[in-house]
MIDOVEX-605702 format. One record per residue: x negated, z, y negated of N, C-alpha, C, CB in turn. Coordinates in nm, 3 decimals, decimal comma. Atoms other than C-alpha are relative to their C-alpha. Last residue first. Glycine has a CB too. Example, Ala and Ser with C-alpha at 12.3 -4.5 7.8 and 13.67 -1.06 7.14 Angstrom:
! MIDOVEX-605702
n.X;n.Z;n.Y;ca.X;ca.Z;ca.Y;c.X;c.Z;c.Y;cb.X;cb.Z;cb.Y
0,082;-0,006;0,119;-1,367;0,714;0,106;0,077;0,073;-0,109;-0,041;-0,142;-0,046
-0,089;0,000;0,119;-1,230;0,780;0,450;-0,090;0,000;-0,120;0,099;0,125;-0,003
! end
This chain:
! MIDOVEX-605702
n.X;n.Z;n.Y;ca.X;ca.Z;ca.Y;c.X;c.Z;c.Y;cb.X;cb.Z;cb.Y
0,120;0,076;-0,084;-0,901;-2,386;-0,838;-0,010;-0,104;-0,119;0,043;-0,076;0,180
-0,021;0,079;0,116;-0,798;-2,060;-0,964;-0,062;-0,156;0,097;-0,104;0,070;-0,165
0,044;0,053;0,093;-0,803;-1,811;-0,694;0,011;-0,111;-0,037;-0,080;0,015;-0,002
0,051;0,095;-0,052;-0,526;-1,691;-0,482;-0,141;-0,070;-0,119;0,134;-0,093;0,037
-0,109;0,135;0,017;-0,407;-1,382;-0,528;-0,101;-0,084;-0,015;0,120;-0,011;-0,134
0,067;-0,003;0,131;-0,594;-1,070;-0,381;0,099;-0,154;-0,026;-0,210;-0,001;-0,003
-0,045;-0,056;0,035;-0,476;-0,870;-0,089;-0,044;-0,067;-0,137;-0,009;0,112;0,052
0,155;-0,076;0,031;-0,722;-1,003;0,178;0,093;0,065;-0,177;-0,204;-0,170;-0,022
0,120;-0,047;-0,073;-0,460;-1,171;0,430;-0,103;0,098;-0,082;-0,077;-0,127;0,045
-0,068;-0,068;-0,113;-0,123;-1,169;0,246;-0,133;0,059;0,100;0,111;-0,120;0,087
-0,085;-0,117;-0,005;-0,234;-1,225;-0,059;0,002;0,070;0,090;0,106;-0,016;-0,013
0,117;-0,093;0,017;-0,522;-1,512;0,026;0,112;0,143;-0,034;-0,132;-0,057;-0,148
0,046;-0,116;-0,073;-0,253;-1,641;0,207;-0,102;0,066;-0,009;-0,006;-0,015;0,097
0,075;0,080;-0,072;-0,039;-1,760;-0,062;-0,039;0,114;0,122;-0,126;-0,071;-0,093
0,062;-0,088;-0,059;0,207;-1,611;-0,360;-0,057;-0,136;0,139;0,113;0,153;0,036
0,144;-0,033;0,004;0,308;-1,833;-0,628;-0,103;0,052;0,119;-0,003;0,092;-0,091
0,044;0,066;-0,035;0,646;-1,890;-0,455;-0,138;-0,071;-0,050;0,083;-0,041;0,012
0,139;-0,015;0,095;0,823;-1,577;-0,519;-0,097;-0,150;0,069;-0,103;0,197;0,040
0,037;0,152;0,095;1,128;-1,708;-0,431;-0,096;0,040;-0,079;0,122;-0,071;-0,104
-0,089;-0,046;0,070;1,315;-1,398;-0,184;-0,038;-0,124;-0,154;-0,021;0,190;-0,011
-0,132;0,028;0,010;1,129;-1,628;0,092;0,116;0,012;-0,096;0,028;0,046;0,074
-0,025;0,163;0,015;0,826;-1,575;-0,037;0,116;-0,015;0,014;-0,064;-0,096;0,090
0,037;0,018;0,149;0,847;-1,182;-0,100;-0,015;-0,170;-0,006;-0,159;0,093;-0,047
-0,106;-0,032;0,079;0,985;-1,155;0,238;0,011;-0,028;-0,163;0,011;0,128;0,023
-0,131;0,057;-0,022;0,787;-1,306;0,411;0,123;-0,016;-0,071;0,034;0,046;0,080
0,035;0,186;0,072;0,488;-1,149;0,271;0,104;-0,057;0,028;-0,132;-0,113;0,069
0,012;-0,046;0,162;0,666;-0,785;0,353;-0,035;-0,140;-0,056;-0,135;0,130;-0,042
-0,151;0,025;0,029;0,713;-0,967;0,720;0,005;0,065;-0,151;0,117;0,083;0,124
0,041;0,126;-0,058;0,277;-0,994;0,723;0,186;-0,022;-0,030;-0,094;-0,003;0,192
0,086;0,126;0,101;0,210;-0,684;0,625;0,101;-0,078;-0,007;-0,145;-0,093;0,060
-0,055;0,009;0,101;0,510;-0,552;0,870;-0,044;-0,039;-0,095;0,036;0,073;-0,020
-0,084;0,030;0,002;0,284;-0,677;1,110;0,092;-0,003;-0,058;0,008;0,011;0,045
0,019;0,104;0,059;-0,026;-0,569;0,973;0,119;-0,110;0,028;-0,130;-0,037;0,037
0,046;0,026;0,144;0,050;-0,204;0,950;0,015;-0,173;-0,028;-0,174;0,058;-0,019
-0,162;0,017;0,119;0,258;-0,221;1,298;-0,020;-0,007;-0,135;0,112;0,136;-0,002
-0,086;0,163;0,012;-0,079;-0,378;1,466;0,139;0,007;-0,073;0,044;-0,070;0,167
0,079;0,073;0,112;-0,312;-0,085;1,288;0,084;-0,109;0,032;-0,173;-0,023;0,006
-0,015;0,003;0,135;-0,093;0,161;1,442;0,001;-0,096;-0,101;-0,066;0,057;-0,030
-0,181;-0,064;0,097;0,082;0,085;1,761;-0,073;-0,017;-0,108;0,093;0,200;0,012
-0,111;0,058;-0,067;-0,231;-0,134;1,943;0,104;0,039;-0,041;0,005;0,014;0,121
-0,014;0,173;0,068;-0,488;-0,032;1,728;0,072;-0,056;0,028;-0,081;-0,100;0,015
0,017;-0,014;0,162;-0,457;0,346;1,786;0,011;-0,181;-0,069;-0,194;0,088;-0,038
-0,150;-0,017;0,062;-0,356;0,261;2,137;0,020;0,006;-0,152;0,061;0,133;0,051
-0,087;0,161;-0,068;-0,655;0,112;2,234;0,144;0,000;-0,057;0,025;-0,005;0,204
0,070;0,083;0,073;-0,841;0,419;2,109;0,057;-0,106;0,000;-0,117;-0,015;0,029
-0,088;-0,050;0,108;-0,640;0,659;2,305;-0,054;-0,087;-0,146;-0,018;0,185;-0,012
0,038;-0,101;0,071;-0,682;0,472;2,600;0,048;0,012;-0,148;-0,129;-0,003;0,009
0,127;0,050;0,040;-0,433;0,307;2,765;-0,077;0,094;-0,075;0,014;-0,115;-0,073
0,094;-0,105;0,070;-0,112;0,423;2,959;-0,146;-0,066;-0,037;-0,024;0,136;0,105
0,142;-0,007;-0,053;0,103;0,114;3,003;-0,045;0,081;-0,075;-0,083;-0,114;0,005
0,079;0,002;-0,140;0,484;0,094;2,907;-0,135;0,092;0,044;-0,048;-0,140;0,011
-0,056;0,074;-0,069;0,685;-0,009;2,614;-0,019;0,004;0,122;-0,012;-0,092;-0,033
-0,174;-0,009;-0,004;0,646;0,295;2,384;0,091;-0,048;0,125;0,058;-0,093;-0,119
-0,058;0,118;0,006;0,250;0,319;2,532;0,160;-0,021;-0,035;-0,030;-0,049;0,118
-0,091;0,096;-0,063;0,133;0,611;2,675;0,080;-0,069;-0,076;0,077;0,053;0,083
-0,122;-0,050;0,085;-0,169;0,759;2,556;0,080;-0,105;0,043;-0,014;0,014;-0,169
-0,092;0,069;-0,031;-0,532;0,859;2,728;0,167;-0,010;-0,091;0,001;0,046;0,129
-0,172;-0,064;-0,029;-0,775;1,053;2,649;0,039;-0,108;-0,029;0,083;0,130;-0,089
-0,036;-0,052;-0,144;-1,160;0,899;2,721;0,155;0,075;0,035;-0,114;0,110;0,032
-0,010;0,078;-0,127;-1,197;0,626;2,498;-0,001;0,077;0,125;-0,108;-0,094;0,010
-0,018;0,161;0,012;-1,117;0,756;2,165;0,012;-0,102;0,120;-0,115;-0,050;-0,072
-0,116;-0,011;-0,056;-1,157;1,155;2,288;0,054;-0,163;-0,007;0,090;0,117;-0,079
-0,005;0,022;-0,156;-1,503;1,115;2,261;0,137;-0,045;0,078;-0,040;0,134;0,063
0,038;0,099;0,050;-1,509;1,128;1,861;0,065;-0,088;0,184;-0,189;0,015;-0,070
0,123;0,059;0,008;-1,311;1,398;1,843;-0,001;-0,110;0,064;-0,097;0,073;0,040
-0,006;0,007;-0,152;-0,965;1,377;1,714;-0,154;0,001;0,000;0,085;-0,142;0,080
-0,009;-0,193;-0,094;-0,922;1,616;1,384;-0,041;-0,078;0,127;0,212;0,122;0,026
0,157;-0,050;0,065;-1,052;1,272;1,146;0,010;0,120;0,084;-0,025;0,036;-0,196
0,099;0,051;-0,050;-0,768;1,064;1,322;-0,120;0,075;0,007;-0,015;-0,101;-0,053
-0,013;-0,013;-0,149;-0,491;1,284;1,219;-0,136;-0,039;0,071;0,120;-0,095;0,052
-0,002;-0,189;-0,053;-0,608;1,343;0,864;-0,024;0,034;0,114;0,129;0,080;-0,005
0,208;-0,010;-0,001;-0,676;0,942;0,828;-0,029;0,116;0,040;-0,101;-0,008;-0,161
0,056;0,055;-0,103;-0,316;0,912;0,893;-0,175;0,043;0,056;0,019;-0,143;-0,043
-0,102;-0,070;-0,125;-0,150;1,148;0,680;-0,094;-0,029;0,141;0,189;-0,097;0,015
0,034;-0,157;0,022;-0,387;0,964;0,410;0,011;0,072;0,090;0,065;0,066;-0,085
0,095;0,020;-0,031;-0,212;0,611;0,509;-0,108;0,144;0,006;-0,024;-0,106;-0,077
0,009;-0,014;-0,144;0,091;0,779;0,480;-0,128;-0,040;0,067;0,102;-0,075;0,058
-0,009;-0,144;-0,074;0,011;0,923;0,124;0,025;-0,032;0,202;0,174;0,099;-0,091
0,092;-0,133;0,005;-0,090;0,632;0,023;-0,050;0,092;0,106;0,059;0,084;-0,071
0,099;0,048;-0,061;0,194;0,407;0,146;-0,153;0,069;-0,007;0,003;-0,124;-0,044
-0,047;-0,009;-0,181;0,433;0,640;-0,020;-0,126;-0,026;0,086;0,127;-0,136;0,056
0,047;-0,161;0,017;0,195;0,625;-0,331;0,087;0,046;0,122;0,045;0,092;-0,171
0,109;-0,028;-0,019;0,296;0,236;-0,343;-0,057;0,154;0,050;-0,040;-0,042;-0,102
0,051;0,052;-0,145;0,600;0,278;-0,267;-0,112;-0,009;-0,008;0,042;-0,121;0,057
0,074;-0,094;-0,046;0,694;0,488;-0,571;-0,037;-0,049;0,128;0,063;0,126;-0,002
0,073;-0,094;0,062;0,809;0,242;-0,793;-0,032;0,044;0,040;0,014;0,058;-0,058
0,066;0,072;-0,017;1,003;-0,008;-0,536;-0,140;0,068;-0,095;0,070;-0,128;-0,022
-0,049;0,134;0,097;1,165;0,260;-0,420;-0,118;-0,083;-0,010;0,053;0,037;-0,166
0,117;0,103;0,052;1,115;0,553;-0,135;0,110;-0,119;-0,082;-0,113;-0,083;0,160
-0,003;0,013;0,103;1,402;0,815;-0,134;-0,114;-0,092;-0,038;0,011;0,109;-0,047
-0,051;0,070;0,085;1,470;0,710;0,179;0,011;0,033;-0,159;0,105;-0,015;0,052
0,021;0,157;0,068;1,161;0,753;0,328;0,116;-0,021;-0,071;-0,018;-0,134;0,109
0,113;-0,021;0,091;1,216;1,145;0,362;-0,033;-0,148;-0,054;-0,132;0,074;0,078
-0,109;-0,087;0,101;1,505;1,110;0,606;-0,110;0,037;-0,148;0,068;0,188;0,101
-0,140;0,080;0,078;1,316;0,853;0,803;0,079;0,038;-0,094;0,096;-0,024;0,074
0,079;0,095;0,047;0,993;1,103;0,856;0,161;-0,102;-0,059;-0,128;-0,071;0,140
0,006;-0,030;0,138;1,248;1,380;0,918;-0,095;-0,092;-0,081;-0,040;0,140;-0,015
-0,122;-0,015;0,074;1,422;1,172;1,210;-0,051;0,052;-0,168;0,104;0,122;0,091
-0,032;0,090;0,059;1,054;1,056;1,379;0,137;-0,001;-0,106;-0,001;-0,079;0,095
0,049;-0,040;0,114;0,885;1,397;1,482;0,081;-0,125;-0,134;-0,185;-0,001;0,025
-0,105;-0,132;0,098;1,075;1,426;1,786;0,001;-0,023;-0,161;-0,079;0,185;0,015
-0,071;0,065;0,120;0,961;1,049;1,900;0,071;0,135;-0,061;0,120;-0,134;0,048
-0,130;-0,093;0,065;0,702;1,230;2,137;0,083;-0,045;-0,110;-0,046;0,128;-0,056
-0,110;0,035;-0,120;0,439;1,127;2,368;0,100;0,007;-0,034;0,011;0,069;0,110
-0,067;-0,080;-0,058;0,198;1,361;2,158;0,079;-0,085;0,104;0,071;0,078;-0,092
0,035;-0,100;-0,028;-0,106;1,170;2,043;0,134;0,131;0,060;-0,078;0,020;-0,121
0,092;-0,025;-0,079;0,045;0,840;2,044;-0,091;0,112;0,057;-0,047;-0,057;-0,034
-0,078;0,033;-0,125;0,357;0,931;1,934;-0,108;-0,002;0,037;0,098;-0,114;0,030
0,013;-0,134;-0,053;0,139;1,100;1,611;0,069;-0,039;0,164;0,094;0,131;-0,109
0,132;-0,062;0,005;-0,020;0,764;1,521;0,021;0,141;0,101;-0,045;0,036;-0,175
0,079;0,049;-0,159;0,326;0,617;1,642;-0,130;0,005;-0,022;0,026;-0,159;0,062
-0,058;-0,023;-0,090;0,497;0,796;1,301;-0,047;-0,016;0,144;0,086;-0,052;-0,025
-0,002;-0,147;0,016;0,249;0,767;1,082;0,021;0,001;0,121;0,093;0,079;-0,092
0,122;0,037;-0,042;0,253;0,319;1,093;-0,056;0,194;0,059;-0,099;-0,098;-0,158
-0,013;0,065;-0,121;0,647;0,370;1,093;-0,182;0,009;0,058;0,078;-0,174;-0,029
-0,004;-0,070;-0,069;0,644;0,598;0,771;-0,028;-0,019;0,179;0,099;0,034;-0,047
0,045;-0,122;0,079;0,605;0,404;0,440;-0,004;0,091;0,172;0,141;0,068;-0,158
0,152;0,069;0,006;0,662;0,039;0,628;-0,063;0,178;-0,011;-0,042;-0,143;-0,181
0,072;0,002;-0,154;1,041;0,149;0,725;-0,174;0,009;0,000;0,046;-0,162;0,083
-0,046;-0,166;-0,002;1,108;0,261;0,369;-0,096;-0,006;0,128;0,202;0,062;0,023
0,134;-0,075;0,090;0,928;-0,108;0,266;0,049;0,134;0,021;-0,025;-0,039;-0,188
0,147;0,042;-0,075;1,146;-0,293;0,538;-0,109;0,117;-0,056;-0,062;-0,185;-0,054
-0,022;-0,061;-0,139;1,497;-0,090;0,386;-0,184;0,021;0,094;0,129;-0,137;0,096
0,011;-0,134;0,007;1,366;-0,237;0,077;-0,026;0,099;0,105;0,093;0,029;-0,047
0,114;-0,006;0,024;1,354;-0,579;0,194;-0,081;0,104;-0,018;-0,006;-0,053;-0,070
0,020;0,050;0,124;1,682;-0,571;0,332;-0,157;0,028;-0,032;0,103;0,065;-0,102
-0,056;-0,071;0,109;1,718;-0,583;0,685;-0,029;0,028;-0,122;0,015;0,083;0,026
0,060;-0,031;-0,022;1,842;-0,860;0,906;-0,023;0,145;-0,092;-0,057;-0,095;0,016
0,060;-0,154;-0,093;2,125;-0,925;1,045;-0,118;0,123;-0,021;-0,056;-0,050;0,128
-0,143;-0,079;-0,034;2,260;-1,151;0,762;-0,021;0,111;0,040;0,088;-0,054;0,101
-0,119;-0,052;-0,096;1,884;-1,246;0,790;0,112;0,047;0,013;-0,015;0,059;0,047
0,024;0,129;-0,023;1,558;-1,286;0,535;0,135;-0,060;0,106;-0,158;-0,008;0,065
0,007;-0,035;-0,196;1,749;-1,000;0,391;-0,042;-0,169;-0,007;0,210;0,062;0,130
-0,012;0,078;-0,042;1,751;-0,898;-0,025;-0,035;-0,028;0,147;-0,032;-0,049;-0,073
-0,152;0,060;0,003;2,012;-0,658;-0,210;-0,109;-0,162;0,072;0,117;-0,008;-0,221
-0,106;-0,030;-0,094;1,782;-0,387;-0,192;0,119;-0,057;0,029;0,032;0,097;-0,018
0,019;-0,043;-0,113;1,454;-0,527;-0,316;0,101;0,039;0,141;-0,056;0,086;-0,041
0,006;-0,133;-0,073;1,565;-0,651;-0,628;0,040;-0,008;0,160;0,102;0,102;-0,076
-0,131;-0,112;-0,011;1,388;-0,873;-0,759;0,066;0,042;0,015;0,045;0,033;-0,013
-0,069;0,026;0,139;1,071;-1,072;-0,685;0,132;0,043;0,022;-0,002;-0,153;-0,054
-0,208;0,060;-0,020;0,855;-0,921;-0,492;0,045;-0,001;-0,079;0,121;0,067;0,068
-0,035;0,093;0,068;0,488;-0,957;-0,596;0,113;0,007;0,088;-0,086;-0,118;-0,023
-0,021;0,030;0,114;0,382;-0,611;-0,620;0,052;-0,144;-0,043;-0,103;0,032;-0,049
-0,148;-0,070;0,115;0,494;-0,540;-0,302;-0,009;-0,020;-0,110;0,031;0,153;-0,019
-0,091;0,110;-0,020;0,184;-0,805;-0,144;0,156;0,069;-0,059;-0,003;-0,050;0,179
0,055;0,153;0,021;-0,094;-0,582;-0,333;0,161;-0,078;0,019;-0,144;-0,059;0,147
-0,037;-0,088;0,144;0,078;-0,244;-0,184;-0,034;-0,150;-0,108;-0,140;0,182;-0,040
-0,095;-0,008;0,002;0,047;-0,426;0,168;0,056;0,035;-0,129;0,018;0,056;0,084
-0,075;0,136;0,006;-0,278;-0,569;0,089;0,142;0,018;0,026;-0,053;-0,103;0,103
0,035;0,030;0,069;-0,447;-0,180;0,043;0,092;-0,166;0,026;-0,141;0,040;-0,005
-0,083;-0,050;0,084;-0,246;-0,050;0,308;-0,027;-0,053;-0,124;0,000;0,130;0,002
-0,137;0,009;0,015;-0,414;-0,297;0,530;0,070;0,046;-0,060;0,048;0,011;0,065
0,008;0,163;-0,005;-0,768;-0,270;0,422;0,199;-0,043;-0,012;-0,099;-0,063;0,199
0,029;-0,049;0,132;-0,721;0,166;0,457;0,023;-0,181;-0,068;-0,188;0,096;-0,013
-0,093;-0,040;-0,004;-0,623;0,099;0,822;0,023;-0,021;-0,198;-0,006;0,142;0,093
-0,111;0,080;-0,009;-0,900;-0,111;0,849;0,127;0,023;-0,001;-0,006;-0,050;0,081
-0,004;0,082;0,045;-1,138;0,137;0,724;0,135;-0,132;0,007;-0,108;-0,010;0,032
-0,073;-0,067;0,103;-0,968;0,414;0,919;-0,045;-0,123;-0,153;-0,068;0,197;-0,011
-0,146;-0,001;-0,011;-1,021;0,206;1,218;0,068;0,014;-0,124;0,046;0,103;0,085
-0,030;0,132;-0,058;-1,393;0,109;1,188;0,140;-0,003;-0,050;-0,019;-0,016;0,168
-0,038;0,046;0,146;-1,430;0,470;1,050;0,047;-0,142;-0,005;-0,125;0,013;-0,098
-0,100;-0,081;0,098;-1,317;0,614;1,391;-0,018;-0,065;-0,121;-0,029;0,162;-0,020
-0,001;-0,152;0,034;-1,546;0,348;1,552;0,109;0,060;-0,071;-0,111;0,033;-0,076
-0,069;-0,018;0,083;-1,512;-0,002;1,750;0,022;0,174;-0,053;0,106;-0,072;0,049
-0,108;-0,091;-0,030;-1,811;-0,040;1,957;0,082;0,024;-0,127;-0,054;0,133;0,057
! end
């Protein structure tokens, strides 16, 4: 059975390789887009600091109220204080989790942005831990693409650079 620490471990895993994969962008953050459309790298790492928070608490309320002062608060994130963003949201997180009891994981329920009510456990992995490793995963993207081209997938997957061979 997948447990509260299960989660908060892997929550903790992912912030840990996301902070890891920011240290190797190469420079500057706010002037680069894998996309015309898309959005700058920076922008990604404001988004990263608050997005994984944000649908911790949707899931427990139903409720995008809480989402304007979370955005208005990321933008003073940089490439200096992102780490300790990420922290502190991860932290935020662990708070929430550690008030639900234990029971409530598979027996309350939470509805879904796109749809389907699942449990509240299902959902925790399904918004949180998959928008952590998803943006992961476009943060690596980004940092290759912008021409860091040391970087691999021991980075991206386990937060460590690649060993020596």
């Amino acid at each position: 059975m997948f447990t509260r620490e299960d989660f908060i471990d892997t929550i903790r895993h992912e912030a840990n390789v996301i902070k890891h994969v920011a240290s190797k962008i190469p420079g500057d953050p706010s002037s680069f887009r894998l996309a015309p459309n898309g959005r700058t790298t920076l922008e990604l790492m404001r988004y990263m600091t608050y997005a994984a928070k944000g649908i911790t608490t949707f899931a427990l309320t139903g409720s995008f109220d809480h989402f304007p002062p979370l955005v208005e608060q990321s933008k003073s994130v940089d490439l200096q204080n992102f780490a300790a963003a990420i922290d502190s949201e991860i932290e935020a997180i662990v708070r929430i989790v550690s008030d639900i009891p234990e029971s409530h994981f598979s027996s309350k329920r939470c509805k879904m942005p796109w749809g389907p009510d699942v449990s509240l456990g299902r959902g925790l992995v399904t918004m949180t831990q998959s928008f952590l490793s998803c943006y992961r995963m476009e943060l690596f993207l980004h940092a290759k693409a912008a021409g860091n081209t040391e970087i691999s997938t021991s980075n991206c997957w386990a937060g460590i650079d690649r060993p020596a061979q």
